[in-house]
N, C-alpha and C positions, 0 to 999 in steps of 0.2 A: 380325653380318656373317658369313656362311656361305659360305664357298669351298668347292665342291666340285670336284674333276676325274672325270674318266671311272673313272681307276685305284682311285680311294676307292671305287666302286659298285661294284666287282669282288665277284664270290661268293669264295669260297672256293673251290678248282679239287678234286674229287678226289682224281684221279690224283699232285696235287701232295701232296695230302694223304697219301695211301697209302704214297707213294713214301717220305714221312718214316719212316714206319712197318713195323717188321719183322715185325707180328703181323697184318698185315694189315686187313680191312673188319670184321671182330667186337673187334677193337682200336680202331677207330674209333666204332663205335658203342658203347663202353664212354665212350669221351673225350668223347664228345657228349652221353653221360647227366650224368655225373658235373659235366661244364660246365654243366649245366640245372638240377642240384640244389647245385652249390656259390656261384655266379653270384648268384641273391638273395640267400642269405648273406652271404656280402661286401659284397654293397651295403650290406645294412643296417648290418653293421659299420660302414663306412665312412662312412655315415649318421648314426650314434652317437658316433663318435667327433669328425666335424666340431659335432654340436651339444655334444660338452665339450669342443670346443677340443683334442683329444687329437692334437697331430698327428703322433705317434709311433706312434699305433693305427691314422692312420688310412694311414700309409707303410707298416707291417705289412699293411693289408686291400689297400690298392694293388698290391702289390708281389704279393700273393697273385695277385688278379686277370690283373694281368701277364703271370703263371705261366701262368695257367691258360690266356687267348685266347691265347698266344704256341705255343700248340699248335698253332693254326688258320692260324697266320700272323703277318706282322707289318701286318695291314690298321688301318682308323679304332678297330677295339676295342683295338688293343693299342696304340695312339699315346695313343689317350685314357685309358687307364691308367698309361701313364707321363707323362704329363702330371701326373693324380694324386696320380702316386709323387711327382714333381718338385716340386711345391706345397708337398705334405706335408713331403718332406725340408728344405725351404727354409724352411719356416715362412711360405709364403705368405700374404696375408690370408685372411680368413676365406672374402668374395666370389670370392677365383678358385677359392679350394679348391671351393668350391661349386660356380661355374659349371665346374668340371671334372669333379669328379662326376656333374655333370647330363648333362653333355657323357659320360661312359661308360655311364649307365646307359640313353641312348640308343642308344648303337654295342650295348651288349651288346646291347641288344633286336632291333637288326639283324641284328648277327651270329648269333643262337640261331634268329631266323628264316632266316636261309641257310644255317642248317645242318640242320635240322626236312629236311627231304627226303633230306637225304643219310643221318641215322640209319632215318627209314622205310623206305628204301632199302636199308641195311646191315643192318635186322633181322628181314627177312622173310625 
């Protein structure tokens, strides 16, 4: 069952972006590489650790995650990693740990797609 509102299909804004930032648009497209390259990684931790039951690895690889879209914002990528984190720390079943992670590694793939223009943008 999928609720979406209008606010959850939000891009990421810019200017909003920027604003957070002192170093400006070559500081952004630092934070948008570095989210492309660290992004799978985690997954896959996260991935590894729900199939050994690790739910301390895999609150660790959440919590990372977190970190890293909460740079972007607090949009569906960084809800759906605390979600995650939530699971994880709880010692949720195995099934929502899952369907939670499934549920981030979807927003990530959205979110890196809404951000793809803005790093092309910032590195030319």
């Amino acid at each position: 069952m999928a609720q979406s509102s209008r606010s959850d299909d939000k891009r990421p804004d810019p200017d909003a972006l920027l604003a957070r930032l002192e170093e400006g648009r070559a500081l952004l497209g630092e934070m948008v590489s570095l989210l492309e390259g660290e992004a799978p990684v985690l997954i896959e931790q996260a991935r590894a650790a729900l199939e050994q039951a690790d739910f301390q690895a895999l609150h660790r690889a959440a919590h990372s995650l977190k970190g890293a879209v909460g740079n972007f914002g607090n949009g569906p990528a960084f809800r759906a990693a605390e979600k995650l984190e939530a699971c994880a720390r709880s010692g949720a079943g195995a099934d929502d740990a899952e369907a939670a992670c499934h549920r981030l590694e979807s927003e990530l793939k959205r979110l890196l797609a809404s951000l793809e223009p803005f790093r092309e943008e910032i590195v030319k």
